[in-house]
C-alpha positions in Angstrom: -35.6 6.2 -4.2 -32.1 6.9 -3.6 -29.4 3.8 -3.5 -26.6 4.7 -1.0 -23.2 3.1 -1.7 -20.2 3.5 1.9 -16.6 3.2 0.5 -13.3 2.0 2.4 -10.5 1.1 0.5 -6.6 0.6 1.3 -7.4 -0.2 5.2 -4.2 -1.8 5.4 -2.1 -0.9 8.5 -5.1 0.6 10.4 -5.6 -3.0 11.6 -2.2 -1.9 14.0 -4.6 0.9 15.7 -7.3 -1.3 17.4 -9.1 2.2 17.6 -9.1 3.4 14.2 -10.2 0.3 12.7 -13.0 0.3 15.2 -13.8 4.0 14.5 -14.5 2.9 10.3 -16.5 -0.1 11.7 -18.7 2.4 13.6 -18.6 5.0 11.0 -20.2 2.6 9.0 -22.9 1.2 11.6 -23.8 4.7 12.2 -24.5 5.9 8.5 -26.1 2.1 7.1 -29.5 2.0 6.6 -31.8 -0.6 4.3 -31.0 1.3 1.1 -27.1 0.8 1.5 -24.4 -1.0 -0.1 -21.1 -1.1 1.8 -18.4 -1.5 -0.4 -14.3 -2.4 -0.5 -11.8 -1.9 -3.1 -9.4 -3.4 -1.9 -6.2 -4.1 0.2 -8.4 -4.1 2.6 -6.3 -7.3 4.9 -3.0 -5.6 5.0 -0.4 -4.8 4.9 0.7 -4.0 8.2 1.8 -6.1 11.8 -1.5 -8.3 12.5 -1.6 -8.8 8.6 2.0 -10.2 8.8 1.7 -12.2 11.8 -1.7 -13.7 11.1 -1.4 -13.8 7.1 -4.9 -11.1 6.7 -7.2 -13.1 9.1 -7.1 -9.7 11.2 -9.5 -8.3 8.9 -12.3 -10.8 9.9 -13.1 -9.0 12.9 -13.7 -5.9 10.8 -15.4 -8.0 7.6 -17.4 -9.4 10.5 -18.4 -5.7 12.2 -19.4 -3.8 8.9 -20.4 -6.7 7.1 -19.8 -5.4 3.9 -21.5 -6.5 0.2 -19.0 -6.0 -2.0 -15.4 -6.2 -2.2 -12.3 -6.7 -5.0 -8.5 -7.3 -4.3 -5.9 -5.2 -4.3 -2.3 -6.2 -4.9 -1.4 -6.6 -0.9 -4.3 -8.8 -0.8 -2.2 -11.3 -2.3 0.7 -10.7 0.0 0.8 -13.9 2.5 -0.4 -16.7 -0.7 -2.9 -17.7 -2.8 -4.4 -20.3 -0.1 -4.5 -17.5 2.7 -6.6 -15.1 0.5 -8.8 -17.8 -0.6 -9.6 -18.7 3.5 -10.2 -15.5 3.9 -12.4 -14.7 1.2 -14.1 -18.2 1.9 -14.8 -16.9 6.0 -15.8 -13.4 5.2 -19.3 -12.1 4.6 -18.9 -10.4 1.8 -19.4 -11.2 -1.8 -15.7 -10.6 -3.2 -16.1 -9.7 -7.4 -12.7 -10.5 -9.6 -13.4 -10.0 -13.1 -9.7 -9.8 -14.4 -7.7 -11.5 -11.9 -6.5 -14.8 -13.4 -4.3 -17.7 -12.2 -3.4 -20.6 -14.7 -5.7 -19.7 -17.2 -8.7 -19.7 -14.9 -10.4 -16.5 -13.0 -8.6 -16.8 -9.8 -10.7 -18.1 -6.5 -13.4 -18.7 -8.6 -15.4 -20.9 -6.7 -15.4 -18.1 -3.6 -15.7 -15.1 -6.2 -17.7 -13.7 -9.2 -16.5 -11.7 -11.9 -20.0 -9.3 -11.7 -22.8 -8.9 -9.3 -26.5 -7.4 -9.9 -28.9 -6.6 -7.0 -32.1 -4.6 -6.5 -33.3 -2.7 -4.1 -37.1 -1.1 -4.1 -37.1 -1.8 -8.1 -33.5 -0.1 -8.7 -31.7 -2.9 -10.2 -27.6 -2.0 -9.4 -24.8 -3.8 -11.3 -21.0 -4.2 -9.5 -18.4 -5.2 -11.3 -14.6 -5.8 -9.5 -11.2 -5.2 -11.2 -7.7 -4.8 -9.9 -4.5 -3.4 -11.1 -2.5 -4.7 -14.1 0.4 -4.2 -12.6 -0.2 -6.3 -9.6 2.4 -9.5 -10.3 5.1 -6.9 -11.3 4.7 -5.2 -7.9 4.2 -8.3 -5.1 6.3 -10.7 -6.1 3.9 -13.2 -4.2 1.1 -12.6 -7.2 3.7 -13.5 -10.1 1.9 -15.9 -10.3 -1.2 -14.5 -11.5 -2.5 -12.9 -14.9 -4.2 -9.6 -14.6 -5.9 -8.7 -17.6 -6.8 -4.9 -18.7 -9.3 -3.8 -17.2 -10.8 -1.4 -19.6 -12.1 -4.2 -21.9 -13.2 -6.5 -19.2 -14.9 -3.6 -17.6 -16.7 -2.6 -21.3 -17.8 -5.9 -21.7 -19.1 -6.6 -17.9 -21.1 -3.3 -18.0 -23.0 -4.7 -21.3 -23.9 -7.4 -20.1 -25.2 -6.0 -16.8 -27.2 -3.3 -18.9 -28.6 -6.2 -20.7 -29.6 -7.5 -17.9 -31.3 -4.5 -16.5 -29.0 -2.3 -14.7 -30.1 0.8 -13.9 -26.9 2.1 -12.6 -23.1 0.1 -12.8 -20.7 0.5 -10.7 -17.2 -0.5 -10.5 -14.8 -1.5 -7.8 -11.5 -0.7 -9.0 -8.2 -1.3 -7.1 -6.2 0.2 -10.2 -5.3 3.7 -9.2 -5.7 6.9 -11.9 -9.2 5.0 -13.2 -9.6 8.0 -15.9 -10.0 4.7 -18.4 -12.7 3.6 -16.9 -14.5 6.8 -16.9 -14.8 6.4 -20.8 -17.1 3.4 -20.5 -21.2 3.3 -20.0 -20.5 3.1 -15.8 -22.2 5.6 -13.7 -19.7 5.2 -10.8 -15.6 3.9 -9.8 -15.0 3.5 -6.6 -11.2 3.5 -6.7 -8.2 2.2 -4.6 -4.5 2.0 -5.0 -3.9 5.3 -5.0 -4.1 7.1 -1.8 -5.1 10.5 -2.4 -9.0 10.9 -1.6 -10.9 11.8 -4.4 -14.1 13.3 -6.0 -14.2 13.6 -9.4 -16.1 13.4 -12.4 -14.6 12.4 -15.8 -16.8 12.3 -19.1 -20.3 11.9 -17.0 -18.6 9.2 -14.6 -17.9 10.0 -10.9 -14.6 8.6 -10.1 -14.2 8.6 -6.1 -11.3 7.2 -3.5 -11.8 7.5 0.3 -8.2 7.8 1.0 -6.0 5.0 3.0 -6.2 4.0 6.7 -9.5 4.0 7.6 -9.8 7.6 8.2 -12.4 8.4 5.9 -15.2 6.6 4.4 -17.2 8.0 1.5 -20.7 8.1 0.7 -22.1 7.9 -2.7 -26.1 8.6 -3.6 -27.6 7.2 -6.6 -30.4 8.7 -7.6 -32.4 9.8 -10.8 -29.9 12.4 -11.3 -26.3 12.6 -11.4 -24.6 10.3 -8.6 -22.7 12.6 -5.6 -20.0 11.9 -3.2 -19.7 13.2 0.0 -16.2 11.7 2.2 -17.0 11.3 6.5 -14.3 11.7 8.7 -14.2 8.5 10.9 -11.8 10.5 13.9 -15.2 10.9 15.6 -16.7 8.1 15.5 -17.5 5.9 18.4 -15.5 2.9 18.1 -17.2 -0.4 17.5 -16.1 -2.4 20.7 -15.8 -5.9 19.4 -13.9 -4.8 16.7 -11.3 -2.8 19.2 -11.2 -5.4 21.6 -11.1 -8.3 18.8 -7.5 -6.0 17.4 -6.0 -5.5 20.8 -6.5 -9.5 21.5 -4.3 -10.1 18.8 -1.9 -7.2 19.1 -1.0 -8.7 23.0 -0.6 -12.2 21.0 2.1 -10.9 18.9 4.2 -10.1 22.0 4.7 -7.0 20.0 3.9 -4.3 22.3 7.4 -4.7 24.1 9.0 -1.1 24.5 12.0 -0.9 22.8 13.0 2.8 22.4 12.2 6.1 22.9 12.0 9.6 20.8 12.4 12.5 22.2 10.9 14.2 18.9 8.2 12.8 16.9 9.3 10.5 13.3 7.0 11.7 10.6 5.5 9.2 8.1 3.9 11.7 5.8 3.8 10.8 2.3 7.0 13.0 1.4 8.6 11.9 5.1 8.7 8.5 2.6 9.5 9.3 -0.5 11.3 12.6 -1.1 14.8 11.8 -0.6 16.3 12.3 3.0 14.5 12.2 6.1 14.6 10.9 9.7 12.3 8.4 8.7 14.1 7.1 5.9 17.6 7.3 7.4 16.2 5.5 10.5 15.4 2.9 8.0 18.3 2.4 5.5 20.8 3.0 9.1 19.2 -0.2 10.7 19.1 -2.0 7.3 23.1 -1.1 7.0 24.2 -1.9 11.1 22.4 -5.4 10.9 23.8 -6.5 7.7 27.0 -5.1 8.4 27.2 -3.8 4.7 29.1 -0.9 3.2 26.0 0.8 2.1 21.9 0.4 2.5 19.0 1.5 -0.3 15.5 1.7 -0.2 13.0 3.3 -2.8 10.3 3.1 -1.7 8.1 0.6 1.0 7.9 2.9 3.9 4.2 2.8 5.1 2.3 5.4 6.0 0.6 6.1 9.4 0.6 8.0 13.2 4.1 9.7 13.7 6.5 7.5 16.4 6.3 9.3 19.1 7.7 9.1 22.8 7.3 5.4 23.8 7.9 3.3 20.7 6.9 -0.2 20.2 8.2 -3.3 18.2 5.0 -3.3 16.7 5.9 0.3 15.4 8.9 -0.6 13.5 7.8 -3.5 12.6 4.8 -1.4 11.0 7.4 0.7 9.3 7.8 -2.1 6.5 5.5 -4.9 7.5 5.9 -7.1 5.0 8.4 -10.0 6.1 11.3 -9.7 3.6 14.5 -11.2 4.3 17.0 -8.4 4.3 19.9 -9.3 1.4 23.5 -8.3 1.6 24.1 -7.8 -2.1 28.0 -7.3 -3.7 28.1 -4.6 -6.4 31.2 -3.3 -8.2 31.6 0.4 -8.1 30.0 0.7 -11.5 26.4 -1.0 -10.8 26.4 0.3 -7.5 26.7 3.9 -9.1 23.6 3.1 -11.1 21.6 2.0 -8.2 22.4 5.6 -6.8 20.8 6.3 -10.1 17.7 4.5 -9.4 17.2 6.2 -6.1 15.7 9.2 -8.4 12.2 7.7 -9.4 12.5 10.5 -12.4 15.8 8.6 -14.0 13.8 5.3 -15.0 9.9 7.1 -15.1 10.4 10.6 -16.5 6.6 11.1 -15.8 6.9 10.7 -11.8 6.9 13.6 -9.4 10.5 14.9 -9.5 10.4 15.0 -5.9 10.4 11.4 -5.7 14.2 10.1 -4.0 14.6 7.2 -2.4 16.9 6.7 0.9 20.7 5.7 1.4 22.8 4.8 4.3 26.7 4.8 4.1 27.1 7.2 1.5 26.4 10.5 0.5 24.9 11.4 -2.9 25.1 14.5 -5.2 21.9 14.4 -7.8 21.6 16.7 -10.5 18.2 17.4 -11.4 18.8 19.8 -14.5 20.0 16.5 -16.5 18.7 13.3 -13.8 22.6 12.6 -13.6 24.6 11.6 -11.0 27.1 14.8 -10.2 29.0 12.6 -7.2 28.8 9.8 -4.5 30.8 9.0 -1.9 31.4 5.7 0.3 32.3 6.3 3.7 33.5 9.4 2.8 36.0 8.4 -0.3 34.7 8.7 -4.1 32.8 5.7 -5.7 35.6 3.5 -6.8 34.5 2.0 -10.3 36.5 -1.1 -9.4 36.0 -1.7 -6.1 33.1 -4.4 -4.8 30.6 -3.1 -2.5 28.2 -5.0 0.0 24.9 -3.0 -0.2 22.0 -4.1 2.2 18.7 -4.2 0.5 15.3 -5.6 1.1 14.6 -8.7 -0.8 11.6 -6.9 -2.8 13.9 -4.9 -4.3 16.1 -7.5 -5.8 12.9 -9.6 -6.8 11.2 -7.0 -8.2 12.8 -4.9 -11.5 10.1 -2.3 -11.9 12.5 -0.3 -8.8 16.0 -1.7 -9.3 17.5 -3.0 -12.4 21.4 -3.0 -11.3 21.5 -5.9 -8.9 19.1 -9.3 -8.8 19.0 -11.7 -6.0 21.6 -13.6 -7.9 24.1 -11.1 -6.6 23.0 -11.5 -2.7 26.2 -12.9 -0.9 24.1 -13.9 2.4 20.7 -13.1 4.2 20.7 -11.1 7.6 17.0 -11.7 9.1 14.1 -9.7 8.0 13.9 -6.0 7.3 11.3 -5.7 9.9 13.7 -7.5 12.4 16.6 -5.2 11.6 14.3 -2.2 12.7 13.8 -3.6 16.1 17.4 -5.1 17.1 18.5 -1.8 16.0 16.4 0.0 18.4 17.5 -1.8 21.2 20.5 -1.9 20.3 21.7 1.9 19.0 18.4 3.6 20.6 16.4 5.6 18.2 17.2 9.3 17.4 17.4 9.6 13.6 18.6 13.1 12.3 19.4 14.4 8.7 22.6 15.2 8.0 23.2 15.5 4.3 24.0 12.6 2.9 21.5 13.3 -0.2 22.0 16.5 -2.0 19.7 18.1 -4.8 21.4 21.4 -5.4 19.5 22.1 -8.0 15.9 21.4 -6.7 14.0 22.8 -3.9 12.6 19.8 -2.0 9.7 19.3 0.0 10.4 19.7 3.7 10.8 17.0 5.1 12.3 15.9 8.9 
């Protein structure tokens, strides 16, 4: 007999498109049968709009559709509390595995969770096991809370004692990104979150899979008598499960999000490098209405764009507000010159993580920036169009993640925040209707020495 495993991970934001969401719910109706597991690995209630606004519970509707078996958190999981989570893994139907998760000294949630699950099905006995990222307090400040132990050991130990117990194949739910670790252990299969990128892949006999973000794939697994194989399904196709897409647009109308608030004649691309590879319309649209509603000198972000549909023609508070749904306060922080040219620095992921693409740039709004990327130095930066003055003080308008968080910026801390200006998300949408919306490019970062992605 073959054991059939469906896959979603990183649904986050897809909750925004009432139609996408139902288009996974009936991907996964349509390829379920009694031999199948449906599975999550996490950040599977946000982020996004409805995950801001009702703190994840917009996943129930979905949790209720697919009804999955399994699922494990993911770092945005934590993003609205510790009690939110918990209600929502307490309401949904699926069994919700955290073996390395840990909150004063104790497995977190774990009266609602277990750290390992075994199940059979026509005498194949199938062991899950649920881990999540290491990283995960150093990223959402919301989890600092929270002890994440390292998963490789916890992992090593969980799949002995499942073998003991008669596993005939273990599989892991993983929400820790690269997952090549894991591969090294006695599991037959990861199914991996975190990182984006779908995947198929098998590393030192273990097949290491990731259905991508949004919704818009799931991915099949077989478990059989020989080597497991992976096979992703578009869900474009798929006929929308109609509870689930009227459920979504319910809550969307609640939100009084759908107002209109701008127009583009041109389409905004959110494309992974539209986020992350230095300038682009996107990102200027973002760090200009950071800069206008705190009234600041400058603006940075690294970072924190999510991904998704282009804006296009008639744009939506909801689709700003989906731009960085996350609801930080937006900080005006004071900088002298010289911290303020090593947050310039930090725009360059490469500076602080010689290891990251070298594409990676973040986004700046008020000045201009000259990187050199033969030495990761700073060749020039301007403010308002005079050099960087050492010994002047700058405002600079940054989300509140970034001065929370040091694993992005190290040269300022919410000690140096001077006031708070409303939430990043708001900024987007008083901007709109304020200035309009048509973002350009027009220089302001400049890589002479490195061919970058295009971008617009």
């Amino acid at each position: 007999m073959v054991v059939r495993l469906l896959q979603y991970a990183d649904v986050e934001n897809a909750y925004d498109s009432p139609e996408r969401i139902g288009r996974l719910a009936g991907r996964i109706e349509e390829l379920r049968d009694e031999r199948t597991f449906v599975c999550g690995a996490g950040d599977d209630t946000g982020p996004g709009v409805l995950s801001l606004v009702t703190g994840g519970r917009q996943s129930l509707p979905f949790f209720d559709a697919a009804s999955p078996d399994f699922e494990t958190f993911g770092n945005h999981d934590f993003d609205h509390g510790f009690d939110a989570i918990r209600e929502i893994v307490r309401e949904s139907p699926q069994r919700w595995l955290n073996a390395n998760v840990e909150r004063d000294g104790k497995r977190f949630a774990a009266e609602h969770t277990a750290p390992t699950a075994l199940v059979e099905r026509d005498g194949r006995r199938i062991g899950f096991v649920g881990v999540t990222a290491p990283e995960t307090p150093d990223i959402n400040p919301a989890a600092e809370e929270l002890t994440v132990l390292d998963p490789v050991p916890v992992v090593r130990d969980a799949a002995a004692h499942l073998r003991d117990r008669g596993a005939d194949h273990v599989v892991v739910l993983s929400h820790c990104g690269d997952d090549a670790d894991l591969a090294e252990l006695d599991v037959d299969v990861v199914l991996g979150g975190h990182e984006h990128e779908e995947r198929i892949e098998r590393v030192d006999g273990t097949l290491l899979t990731r259905p991508g973000d949004l919704g818009r794939t799931l991915l099949e697994v077989e478990l059989g008598e020989g080597r497991p194989t992976a096979t992703h399904h578009d869900t474009a196709d798929a006929t929308p499960d109609a509870d689930v897409v009227a459920a979504l647009r319910n809550l969307l109308d609640e939100t009084g999000l759908t107002e209109t608030v701008g127009t583009l004649d041109e389409p905004v691309l959110r494309h992974d490098r539209a986020r992350k590879a230095g300038e682009s319309r996107l990102g200027n649209l973002v760090v200009d209405a950071q800069r206008w509603r705190a009234d600041a000198d400058v603006a940075l972000a690294l970072g924190g764009i999510r991904p998704g549909d282009p804006l296009e023609g008639t744009v939506t508070a909801a689709d700003l507000v989906g731009l960085m749904p996350y609801g930080n306060d937006l900080l005006a922080v004071e900088l002298p010159g010289e911290r303020l040219a090593e947050a310039f620095r930090e725009l360059s992921l490469s500076y602080r993580y010689p290891d990251s693409p070298q594409y990676m740039f973040g986004h700046v709004s008020g000045a201009t920036v000259t990187w050199d990327d033969r030495d990761d130095t700073l060749s020039e930066a301007t403010v308002d169009g005079r050099p960087l003055d050492p010994e002047r003080r700058y405002e600079v308008a940054v989300s509140e993640y970034f001065a929370e968080a040091d694993n992005l910026f190290t040269s300022f801390d919410r000690n140096d925040a001077v006031r708070t200006c409303g939430t990043v998300h708001d900024a987007l949408v008083e901007y709109a209707r304020e200035r309009g919306l048509d973002p350009t490019v027009d220089g302001r970062i400049r890589r002479p020495h490195f061919d970058p992605p295009t971008v617009r």
